[in-house]
C-alpha positions in Angstrom: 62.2 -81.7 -99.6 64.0 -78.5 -99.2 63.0 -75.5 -101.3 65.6 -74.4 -103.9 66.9 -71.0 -103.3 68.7 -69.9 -106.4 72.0 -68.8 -106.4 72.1 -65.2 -107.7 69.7 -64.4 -104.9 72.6 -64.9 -102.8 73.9 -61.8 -104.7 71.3 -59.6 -103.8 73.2 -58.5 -100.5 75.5 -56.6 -102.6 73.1 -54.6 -103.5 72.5 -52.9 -100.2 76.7 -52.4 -100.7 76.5 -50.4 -103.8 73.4 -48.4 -102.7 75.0 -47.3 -99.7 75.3 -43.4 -100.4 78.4 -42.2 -101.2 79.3 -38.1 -101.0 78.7 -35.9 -103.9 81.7 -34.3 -105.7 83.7 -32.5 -103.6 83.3 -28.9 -103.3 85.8 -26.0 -102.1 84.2 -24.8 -99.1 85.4 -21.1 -97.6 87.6 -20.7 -101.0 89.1 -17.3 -101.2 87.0 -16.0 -103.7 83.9 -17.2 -102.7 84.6 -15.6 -99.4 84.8 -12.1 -101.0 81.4 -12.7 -103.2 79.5 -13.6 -99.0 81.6 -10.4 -97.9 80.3 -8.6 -100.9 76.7 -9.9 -100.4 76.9 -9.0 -96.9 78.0 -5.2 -97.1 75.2 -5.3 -100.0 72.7 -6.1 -97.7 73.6 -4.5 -95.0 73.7 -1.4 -97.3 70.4 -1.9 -98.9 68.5 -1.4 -95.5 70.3 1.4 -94.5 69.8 3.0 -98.4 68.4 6.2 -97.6 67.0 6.4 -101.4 64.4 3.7 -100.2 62.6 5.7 -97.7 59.0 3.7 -98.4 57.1 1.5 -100.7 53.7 -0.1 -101.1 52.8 -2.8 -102.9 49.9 -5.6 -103.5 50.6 -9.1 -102.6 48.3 -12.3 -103.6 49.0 -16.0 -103.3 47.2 -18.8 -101.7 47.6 -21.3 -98.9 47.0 -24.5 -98.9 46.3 -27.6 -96.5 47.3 -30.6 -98.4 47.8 -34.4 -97.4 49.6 -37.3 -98.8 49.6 -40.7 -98.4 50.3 -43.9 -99.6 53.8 -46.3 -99.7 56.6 -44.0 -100.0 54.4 -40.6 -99.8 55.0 -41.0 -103.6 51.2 -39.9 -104.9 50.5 -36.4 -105.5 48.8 -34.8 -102.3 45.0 -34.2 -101.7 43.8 -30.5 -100.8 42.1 -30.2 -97.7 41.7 -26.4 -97.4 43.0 -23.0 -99.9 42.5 -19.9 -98.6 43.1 -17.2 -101.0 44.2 -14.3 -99.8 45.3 -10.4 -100.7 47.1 -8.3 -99.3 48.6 -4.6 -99.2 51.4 -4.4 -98.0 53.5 -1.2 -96.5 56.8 -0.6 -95.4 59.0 2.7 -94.4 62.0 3.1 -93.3 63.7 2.0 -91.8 61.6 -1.1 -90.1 58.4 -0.2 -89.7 56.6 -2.4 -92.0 52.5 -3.8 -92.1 50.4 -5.9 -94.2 46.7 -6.0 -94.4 44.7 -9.0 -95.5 41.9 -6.8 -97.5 40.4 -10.1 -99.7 40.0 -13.7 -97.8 38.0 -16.5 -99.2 38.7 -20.4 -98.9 37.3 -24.1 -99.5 37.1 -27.0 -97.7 37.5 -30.1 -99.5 37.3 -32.1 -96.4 36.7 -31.6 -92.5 39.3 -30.4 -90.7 40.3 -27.6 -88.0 43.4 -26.8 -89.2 44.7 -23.0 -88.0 47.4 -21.4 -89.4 50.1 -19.1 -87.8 49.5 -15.1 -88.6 52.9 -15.5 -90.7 51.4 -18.0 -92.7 49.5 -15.6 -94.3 51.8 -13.3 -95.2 55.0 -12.5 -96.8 58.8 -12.1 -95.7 59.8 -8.6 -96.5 64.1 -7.8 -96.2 64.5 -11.7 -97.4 64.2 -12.6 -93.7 65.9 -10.4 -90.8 69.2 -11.2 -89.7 67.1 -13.9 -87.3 64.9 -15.9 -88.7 61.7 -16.6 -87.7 58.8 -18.8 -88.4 55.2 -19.7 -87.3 55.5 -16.6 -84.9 58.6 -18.6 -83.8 56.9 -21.6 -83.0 58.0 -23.6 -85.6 61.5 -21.9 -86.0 63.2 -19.1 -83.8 66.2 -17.0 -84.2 68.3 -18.7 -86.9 70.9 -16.7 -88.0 71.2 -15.2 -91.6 73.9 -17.0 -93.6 74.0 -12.9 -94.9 74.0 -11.4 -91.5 76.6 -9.6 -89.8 77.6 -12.7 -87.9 77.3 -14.9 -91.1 80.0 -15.7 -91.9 81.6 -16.9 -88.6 78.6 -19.0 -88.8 78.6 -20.7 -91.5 80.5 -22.3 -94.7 79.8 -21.2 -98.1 81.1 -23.0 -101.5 81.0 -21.7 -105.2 78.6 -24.2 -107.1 77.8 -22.6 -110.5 76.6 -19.5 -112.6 73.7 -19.5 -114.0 70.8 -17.2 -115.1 67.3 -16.4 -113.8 64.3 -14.8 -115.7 63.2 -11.7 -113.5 59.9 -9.8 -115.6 61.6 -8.2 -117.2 65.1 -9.1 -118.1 67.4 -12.2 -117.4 70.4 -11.7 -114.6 73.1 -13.5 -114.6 74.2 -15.0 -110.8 76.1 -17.1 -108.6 74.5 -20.2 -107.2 76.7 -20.5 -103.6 75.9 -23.6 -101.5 75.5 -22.5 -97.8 76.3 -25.0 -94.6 76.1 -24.5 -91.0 79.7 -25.0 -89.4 78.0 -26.5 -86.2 75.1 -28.7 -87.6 73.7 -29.4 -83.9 72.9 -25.7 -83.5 69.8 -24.3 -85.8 71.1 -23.2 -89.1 70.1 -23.5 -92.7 71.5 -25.6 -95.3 70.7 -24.3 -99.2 71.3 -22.1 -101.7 72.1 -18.3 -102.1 72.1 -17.1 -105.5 74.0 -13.6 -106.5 73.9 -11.3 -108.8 77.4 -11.4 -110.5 78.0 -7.8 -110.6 76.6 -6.2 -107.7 76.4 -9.2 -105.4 73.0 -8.4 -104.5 70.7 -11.3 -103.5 68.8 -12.6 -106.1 67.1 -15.6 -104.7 67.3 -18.3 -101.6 66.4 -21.4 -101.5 67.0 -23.4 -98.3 66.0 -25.8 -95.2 66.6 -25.9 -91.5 69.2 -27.7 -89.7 66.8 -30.7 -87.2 67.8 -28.6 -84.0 66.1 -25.8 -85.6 62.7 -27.2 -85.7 60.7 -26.4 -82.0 57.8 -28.3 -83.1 58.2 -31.9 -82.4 56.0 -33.0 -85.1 58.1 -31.2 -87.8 59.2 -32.9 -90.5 60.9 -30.4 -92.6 60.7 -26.7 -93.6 61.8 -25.5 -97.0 61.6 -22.1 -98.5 62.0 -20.4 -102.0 62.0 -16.6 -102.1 63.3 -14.6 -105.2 63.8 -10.7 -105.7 63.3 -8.7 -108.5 65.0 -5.0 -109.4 62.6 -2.4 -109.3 63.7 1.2 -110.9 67.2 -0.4 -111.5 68.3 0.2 -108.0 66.1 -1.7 -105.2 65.8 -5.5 -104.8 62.3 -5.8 -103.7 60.2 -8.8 -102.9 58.8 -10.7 -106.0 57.8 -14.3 -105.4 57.9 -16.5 -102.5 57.0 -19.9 -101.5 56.7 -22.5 -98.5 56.1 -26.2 -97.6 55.7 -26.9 -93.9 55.5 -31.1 -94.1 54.6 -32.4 -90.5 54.6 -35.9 -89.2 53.1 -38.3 -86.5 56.2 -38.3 -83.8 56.2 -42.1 -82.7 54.5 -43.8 -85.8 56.5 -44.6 -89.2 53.1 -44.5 -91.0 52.6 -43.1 -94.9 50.5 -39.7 -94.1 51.2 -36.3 -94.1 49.9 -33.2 -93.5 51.6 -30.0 -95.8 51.0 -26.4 -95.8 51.9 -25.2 -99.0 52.4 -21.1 -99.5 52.7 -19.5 -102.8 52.8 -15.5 -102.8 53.8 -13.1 -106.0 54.3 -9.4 -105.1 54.0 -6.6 -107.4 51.9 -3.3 -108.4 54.8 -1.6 -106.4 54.7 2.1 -105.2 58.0 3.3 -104.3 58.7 6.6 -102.3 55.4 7.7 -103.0 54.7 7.7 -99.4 52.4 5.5 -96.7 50.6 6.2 -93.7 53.2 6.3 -91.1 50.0 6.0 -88.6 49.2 2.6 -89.8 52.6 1.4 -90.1 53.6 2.2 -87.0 50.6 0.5 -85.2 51.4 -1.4 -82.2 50.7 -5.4 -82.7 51.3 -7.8 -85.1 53.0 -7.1 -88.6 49.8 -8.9 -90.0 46.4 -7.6 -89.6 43.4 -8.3 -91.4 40.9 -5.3 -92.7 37.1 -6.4 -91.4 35.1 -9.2 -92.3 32.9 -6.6 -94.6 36.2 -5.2 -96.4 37.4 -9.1 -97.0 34.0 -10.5 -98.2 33.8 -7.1 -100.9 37.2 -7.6 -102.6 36.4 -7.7 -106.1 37.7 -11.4 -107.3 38.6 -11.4 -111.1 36.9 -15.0 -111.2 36.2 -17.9 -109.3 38.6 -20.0 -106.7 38.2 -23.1 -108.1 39.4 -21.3 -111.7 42.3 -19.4 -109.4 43.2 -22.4 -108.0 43.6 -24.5 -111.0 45.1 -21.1 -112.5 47.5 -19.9 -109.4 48.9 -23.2 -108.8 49.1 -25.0 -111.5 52.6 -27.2 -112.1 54.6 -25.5 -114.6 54.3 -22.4 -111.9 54.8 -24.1 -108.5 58.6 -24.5 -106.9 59.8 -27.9 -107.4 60.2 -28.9 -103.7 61.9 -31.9 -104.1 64.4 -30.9 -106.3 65.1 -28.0 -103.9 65.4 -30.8 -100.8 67.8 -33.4 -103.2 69.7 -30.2 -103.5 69.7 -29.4 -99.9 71.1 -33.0 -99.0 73.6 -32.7 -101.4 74.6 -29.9 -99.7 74.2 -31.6 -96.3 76.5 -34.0 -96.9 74.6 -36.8 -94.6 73.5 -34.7 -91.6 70.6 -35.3 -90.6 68.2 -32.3 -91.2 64.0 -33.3 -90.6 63.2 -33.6 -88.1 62.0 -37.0 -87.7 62.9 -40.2 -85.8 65.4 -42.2 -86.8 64.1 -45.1 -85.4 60.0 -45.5 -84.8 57.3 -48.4 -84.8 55.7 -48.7 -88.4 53.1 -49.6 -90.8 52.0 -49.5 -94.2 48.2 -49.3 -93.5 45.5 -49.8 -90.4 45.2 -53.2 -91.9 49.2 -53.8 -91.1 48.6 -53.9 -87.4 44.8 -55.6 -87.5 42.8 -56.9 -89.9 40.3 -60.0 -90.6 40.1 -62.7 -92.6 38.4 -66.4 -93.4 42.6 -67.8 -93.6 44.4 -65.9 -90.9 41.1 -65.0 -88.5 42.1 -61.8 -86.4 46.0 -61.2 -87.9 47.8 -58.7 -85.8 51.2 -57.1 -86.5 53.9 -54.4 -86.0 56.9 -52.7 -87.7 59.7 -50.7 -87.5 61.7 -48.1 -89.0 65.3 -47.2 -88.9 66.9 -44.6 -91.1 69.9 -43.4 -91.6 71.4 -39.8 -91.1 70.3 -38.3 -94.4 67.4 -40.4 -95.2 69.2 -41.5 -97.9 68.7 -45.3 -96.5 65.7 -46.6 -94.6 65.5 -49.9 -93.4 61.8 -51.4 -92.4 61.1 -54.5 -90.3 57.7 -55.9 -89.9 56.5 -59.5 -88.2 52.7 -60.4 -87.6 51.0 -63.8 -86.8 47.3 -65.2 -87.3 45.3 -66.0 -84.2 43.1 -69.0 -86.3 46.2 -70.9 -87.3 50.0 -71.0 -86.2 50.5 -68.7 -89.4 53.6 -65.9 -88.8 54.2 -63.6 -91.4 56.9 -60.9 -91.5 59.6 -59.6 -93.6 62.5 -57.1 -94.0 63.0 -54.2 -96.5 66.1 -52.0 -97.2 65.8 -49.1 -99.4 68.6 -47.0 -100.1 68.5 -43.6 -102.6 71.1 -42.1 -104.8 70.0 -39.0 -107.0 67.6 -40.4 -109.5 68.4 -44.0 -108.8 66.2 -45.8 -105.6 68.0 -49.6 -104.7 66.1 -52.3 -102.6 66.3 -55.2 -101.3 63.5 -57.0 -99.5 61.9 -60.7 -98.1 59.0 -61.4 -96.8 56.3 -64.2 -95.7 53.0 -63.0 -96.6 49.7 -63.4 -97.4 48.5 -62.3 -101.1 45.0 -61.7 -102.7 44.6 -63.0 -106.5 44.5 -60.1 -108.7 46.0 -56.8 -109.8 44.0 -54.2 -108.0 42.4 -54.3 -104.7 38.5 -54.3 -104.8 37.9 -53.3 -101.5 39.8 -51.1 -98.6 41.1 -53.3 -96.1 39.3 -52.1 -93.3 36.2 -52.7 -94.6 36.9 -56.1 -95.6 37.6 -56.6 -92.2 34.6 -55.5 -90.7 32.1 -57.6 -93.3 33.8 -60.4 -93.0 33.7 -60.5 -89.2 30.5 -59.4 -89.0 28.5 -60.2 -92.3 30.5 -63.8 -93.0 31.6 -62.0 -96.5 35.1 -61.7 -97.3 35.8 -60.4 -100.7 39.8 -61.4 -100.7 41.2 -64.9 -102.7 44.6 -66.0 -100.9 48.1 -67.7 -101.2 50.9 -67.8 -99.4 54.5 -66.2 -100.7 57.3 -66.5 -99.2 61.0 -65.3 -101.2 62.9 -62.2 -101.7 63.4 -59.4 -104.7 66.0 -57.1 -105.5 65.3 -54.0 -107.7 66.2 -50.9 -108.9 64.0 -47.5 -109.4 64.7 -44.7 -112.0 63.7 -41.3 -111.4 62.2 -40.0 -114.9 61.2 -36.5 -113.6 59.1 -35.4 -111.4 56.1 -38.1 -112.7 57.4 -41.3 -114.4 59.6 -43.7 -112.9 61.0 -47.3 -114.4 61.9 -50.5 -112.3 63.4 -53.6 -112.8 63.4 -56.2 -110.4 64.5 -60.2 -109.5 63.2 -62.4 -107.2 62.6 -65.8 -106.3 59.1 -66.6 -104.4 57.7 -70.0 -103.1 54.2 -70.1 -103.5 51.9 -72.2 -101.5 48.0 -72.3 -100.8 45.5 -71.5 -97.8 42.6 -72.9 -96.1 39.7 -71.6 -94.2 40.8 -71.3 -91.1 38.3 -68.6 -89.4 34.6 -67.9 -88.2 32.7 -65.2 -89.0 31.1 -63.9 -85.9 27.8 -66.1 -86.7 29.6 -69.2 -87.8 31.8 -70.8 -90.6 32.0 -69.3 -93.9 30.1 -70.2 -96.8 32.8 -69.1 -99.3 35.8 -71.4 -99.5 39.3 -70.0 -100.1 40.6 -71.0 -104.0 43.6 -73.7 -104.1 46.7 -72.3 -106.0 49.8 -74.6 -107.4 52.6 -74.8 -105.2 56.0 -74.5 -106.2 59.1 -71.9 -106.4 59.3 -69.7 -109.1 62.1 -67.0 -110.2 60.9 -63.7 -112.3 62.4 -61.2 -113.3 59.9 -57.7 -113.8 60.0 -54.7 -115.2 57.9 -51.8 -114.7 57.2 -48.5 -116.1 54.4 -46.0 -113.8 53.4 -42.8 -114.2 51.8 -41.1 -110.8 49.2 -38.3 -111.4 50.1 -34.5 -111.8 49.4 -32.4 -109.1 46.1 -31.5 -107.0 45.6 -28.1 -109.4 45.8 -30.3 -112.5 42.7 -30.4 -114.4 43.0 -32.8 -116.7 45.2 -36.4 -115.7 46.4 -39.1 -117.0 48.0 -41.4 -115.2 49.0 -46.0 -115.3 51.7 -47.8 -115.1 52.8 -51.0 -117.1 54.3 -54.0 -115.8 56.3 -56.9 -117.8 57.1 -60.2 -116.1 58.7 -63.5 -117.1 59.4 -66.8 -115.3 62.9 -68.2 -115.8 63.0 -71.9 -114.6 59.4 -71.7 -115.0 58.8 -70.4 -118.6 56.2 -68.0 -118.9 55.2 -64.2 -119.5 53.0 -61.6 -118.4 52.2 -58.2 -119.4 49.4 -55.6 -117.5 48.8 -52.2 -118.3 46.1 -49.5 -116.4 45.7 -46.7 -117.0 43.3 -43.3 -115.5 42.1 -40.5 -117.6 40.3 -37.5 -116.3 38.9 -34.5 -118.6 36.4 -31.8 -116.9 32.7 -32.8 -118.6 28.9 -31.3 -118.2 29.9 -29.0 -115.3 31.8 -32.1 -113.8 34.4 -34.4 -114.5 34.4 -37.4 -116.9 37.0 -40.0 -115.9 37.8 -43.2 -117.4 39.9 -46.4 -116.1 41.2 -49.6 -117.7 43.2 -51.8 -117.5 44.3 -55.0 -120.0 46.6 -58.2 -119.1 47.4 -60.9 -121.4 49.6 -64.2 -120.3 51.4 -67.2 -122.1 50.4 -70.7 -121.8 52.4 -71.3 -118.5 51.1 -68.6 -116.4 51.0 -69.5 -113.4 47.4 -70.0 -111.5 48.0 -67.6 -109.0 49.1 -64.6 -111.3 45.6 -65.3 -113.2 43.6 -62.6 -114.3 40.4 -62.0 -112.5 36.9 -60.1 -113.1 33.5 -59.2 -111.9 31.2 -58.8 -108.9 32.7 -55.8 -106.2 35.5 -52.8 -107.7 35.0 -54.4 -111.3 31.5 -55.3 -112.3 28.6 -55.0 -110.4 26.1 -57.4 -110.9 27.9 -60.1 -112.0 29.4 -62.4 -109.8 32.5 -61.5 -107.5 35.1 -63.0 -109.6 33.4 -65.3 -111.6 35.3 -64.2 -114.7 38.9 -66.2 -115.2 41.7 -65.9 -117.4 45.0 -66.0 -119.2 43.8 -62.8 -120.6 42.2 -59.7 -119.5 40.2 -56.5 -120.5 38.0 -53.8 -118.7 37.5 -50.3 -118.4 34.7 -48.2 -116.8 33.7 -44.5 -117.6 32.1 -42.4 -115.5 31.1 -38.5 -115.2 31.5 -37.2 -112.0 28.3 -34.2 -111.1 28.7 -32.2 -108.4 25.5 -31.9 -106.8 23.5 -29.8 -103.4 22.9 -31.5 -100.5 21.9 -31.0 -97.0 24.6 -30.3 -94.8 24.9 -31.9 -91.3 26.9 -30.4 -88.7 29.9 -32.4 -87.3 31.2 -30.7 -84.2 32.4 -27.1 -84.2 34.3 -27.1 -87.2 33.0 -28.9 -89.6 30.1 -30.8 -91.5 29.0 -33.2 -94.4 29.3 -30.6 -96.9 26.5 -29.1 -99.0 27.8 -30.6 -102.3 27.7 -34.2 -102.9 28.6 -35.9 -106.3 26.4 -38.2 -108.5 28.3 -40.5 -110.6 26.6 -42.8 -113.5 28.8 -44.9 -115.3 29.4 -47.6 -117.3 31.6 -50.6 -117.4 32.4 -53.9 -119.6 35.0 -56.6 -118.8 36.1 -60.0 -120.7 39.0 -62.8 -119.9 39.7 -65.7 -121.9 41.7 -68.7 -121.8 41.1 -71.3 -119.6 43.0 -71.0 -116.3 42.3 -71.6 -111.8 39.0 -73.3 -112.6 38.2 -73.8 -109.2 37.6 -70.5 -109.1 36.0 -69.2 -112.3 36.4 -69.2 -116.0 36.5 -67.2 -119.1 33.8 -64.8 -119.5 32.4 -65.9 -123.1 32.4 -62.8 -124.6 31.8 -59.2 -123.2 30.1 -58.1 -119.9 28.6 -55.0 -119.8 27.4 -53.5 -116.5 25.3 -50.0 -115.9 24.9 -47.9 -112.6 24.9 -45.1 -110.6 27.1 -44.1 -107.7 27.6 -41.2 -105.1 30.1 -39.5 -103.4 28.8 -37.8 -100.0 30.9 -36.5 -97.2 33.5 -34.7 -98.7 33.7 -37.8 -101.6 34.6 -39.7 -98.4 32.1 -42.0 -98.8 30.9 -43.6 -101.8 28.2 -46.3 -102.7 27.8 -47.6 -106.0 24.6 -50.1 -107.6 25.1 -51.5 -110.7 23.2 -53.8 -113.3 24.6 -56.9 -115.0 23.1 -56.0 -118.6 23.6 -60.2 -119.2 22.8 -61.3 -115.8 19.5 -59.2 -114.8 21.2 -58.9 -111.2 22.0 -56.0 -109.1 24.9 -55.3 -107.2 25.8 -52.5 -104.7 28.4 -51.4 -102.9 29.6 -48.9 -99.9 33.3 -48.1 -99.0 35.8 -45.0 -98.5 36.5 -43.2 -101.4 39.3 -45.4 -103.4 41.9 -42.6 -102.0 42.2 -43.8 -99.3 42.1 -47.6 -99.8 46.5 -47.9 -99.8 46.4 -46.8 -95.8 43.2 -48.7 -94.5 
């Protein structure tokens, strides 16, 4: 018998129409009178480097750099630090352009092993808001692009009047300009962004900008962006005052969800002006940035620790909203492309995506792809795999297309599901024991259907979805062997059938990597329509520091009606919810668990691993404690309800950078152990 497709999902096409993106409000671009504020701005700075009242200045600059990356579906999550390196720095300049800066306090943390270098420019500051070419990663990343505020300027480029606004300087508020800047040849290296100036004098206040693609010389490049601001010292001289940087770079040939960032904040002040520098030193042959020896860095007198300067230094409310500055910068853009990725590349979601073992499919292998479109605005991704046990193929296709706050998308697929809410185990590691151990720690169904939804943009955290879809459901049998014979562990049966939902949910994402305390979940509502039923889920992550350490706490709670379906059951115990009880041995219509655990940083022996790197000499020791509970009846073949609470005690630890982690823990109603090893949870969305 054929399979019912309903008709509104026949509707669902339309929505790729409506998300296709449309241009912003049209702006006057080369308007008379924005042409005399850029003519203004230019003779301004033209003037202020030739001011013969500025004749030297020193000043103290500090700020940090940091190695960050991001992964995960959509590089939504918050990014991990890798590295900081503090630094401070004098700096000196004379007129007219002899200028140095000397690194005179340098101290940094690895938070895990890597050999990452950065350019000499990295750690330093951009004095004159950039020459009239700019330059970047000692021009290896981005050489001679032209000033929109340069002599040649404004043959070069377009500029367009887009509001007036104010900005808080230390010591007063100024009133400015905000004009939109656009390349007039956008396959030449440019910038797109913003200039904003000062309404009386036409001075520039602050920039905020990207790079046109043909810009960026480093093929891995995925995008550049950079926030500088100026601040009036002695009521005549716009001088440096705080400046940022995020360098985001990108495999070239892979569509894959990782990232690596360098992130720059600097804040410049304690300024000397005309009181005079040593022309001797600034006029040293060699780079602009030097460092003072090893001795001077190690003495600098730190006010308090780097973990405290860190948290302090970098925190959110202080940090330039990237992505607010890039949605401006494609505004601006107008659909031209600016990173500098691919617009077409082979893809995946995780390692598991293009190989991975299990007791239904055996050794599954697939592959992806990824087309986007000019602005990234739409991104289409296409994926097909097949099972080498059975004749199963699995694939399916995904359009996303963003407009401001809104995300629309429209996807199908064929694919293989685990029961459950939350993995319990990264996928590579599943793999491995149950190729090699004959223990696969995975429950699966078939689903095969499509959904349509729609994403709200709540700031720079929250976010709220609806969705509709239709799915056919169907089960799966133990197709594979382990590599020592058949498995011991069938795979549970689940009701066929179709079944049309519609869902809503609400998710909050984690502040960012400075953040001490976090709180974090996401809620999600869904209902059957031919198939009456509902669902609700909630979990949730709290993290407060504790005894030198960190206490953190996760739950979760699910509750369904009497027609819940069996394969949206809830399920507890055994591996990534209670150890020492039995891997899902705990069924329901209804669900509640939560573990709290403090995380203590403890010493270690470190092992060397290669030239640049080791284990680490801190390790973290993590007792905790967890209870669970389900009730109403529901997938009996599986387990049942858990007849009150479960409580489970135990110990785990982080080693290698927290890459690593094994956990043992005691059913307090079972008298059984349990013990685990896997990557640290991080990391489970890409394995």
């Amino acid at each position: 018998m054929p399979h019912r497709v309903p008709p509104w999902l026949a509707a669902l096409p339309l929505l790729a129409v409506l998300a296709a993106p449309r241009p912003a409000a049209a702006q006057e671009w080369d308007s008379p009178q924005v042409r005399a504020l850029i003519a203004r701005a230019i003779v301004r700075r033209t003037a202020a480097l030739a001011d013969t009242g500025l004749r030297n200045f020193s000043a103290r600059a500090h700020g940090f750099v940091f190695f960050l990356g991001q992964i995960g579906e959509g590089l939504s999550e918050p990014p991990r630090l890798i590295k900081a390196d503090q630094l401070e720095l004098q700096v000196y300049w004379k007129a007219p352009e002899l200028s140095k800066q000397r690194i005179i306090g340098w101290r940094d943390r690895m938070e895990l092993p890597t050999d990452i270098s950065y350019h000499r420019d990295h750690l330093g500051i951009a004095l004159n808001n950039f020459p009239d070419r700019i330059r970047l990663g000692e021009g290896d990343e981005v050489r001679d692009v032209p000033h929109p505020l340069s002599r040649t300027g404004s043959s070069l480029y377009q500029f367009a009047l887009k509001d007036s606004t104010s900005i808080s300087l230390p010591d007063r508020d100024i009133k400015v300009y905000e004009v939109a800047v656009r390349p007039r040849d956008y396959r030449a290296p440019r910038i797109v962004g913003s200039l904003f100036l000062d309404v009386q004098t036409a001075d520039l206040v602050r920039m905020a900008f990207q790079f046109t693609r043909p810009a960026y010389l480093d093929e891995q490049l995925e995008d550049i962006t950079v926030a500088i601001e100026n601040s009036l010292m002695e009521g005549r001289y716009w001088l440096p005052y705080r400046q940022e940087i995020a360098i985001r770079r990108r495999v070239t040939w892979l569509d894959f969800p990782a990232r690596g960032i360098i992130q720059g904040r600097w804040e410049i002040g304690d300024y000397h002006i005309n009181e005079g520098v040593d022309s001797a030193f600034a006029s040293l042959p060699g780079p602009e940035i030097v460092a003072a020896p090893q001795a001077v860095r190690d003495s600098f007198p730190w006010t308090d620790s780097l973990s405290e300067a860190i948290r302090d230094f970098a925190e959110p409310a202080r940090l330039e909203d990237f992505a607010a500055v890039r949605a401006q910068v494609r505004e601006v853009a107008a659909g031209h492309v600016l990173d500098g990725l691919r617009r077409a590349q082979f893809g995946g979601s995780s390692v598991s995506d293009f190989a991975h073992f299990d007791r239904v499919e055996g050794l599954a292998l697939g592959l992806g792809t990824t087309f986007r479109s000019g602005n990234d605005a739409t991104v289409l991704r296409l994926r097909a795999g097949t099972a080498t046990a059975t004749a199963l193929v699995t694939g399916g296709a995904d359009v996303a297309a963003r407009r401001g706050a809104w995300t629309l998308r429209l996807a199908g697929s064929r694919a293989v599901r685990d029961l459950g809410d939350e993995p319990v185990i990264s996928g590579v590691v599943n793999s491995l024991l149950a190729q090699e151990a004959g223990t696969d720690y995975g429950d699966y169904y078939l689903a095969t259907g499509g959904e349509g939804s729609a994403s709200l943009a709540l700031g720079g955290r929250t976010s709220v979805t609806v969705a509709a879809g239709w799915e056919r459901i169907d089960s799966l049998a133990v197709h594979a062997r382990w590599a020592r014979g058949a498995f011991s562990r069938p795979n549970v049966g689940v009701t066929p059938g179709d079944w049309t939902t519609l869902r809503l949910s609400l998710r909050r994402l984690p502040p960012s990597f400075t953040t001490v305390r976090s709180f974090s979940g996401r809620l999600d509502v869904e209902g059957g329509l031919d198939r009456t039923y509902l669902r609700a889920y909630g979990d949730l992550r709290w993290q407060v520091p504790a005894a030198g350490g960190w206490l953190v706490a996760r739950a979760s709670a699910g509750v369904g009606t009497a027609g819940l379906p069996d394969h949206r059951a809830f399920v507890l115990g055994g591996r990534g919810t209670l150890l020492g009880e039995g891997f899902r041995s705990f069924v329901g219509r209804q669900e509640a668990w939560t573990q709290i655990e403090l995380r203590l940083p403890v010493s270690v022996p470190e092992l060397p691993l290669g030239s640049y790197a080791g284990t680490g000499s801190g390790a973290t020791l993590i007792p905790f404690v967890a209870a669970g509970w389900t009730g109403g009846s529901i997938l009996p073949a599986l387990g049942s309800p858990s007849r009150g609470i479960r409580p489970v005690v135990g110990v785990g630890f982080g080693w290698l950078h927290d890459l690593l982690r094994l956990d043992v823990g005691y059913g307090l109603r079972t008298g059984r152990f349990g013990a685990s090893l896997d990557v640290t949870r991080d990391f489970w969305e890409i394995l």
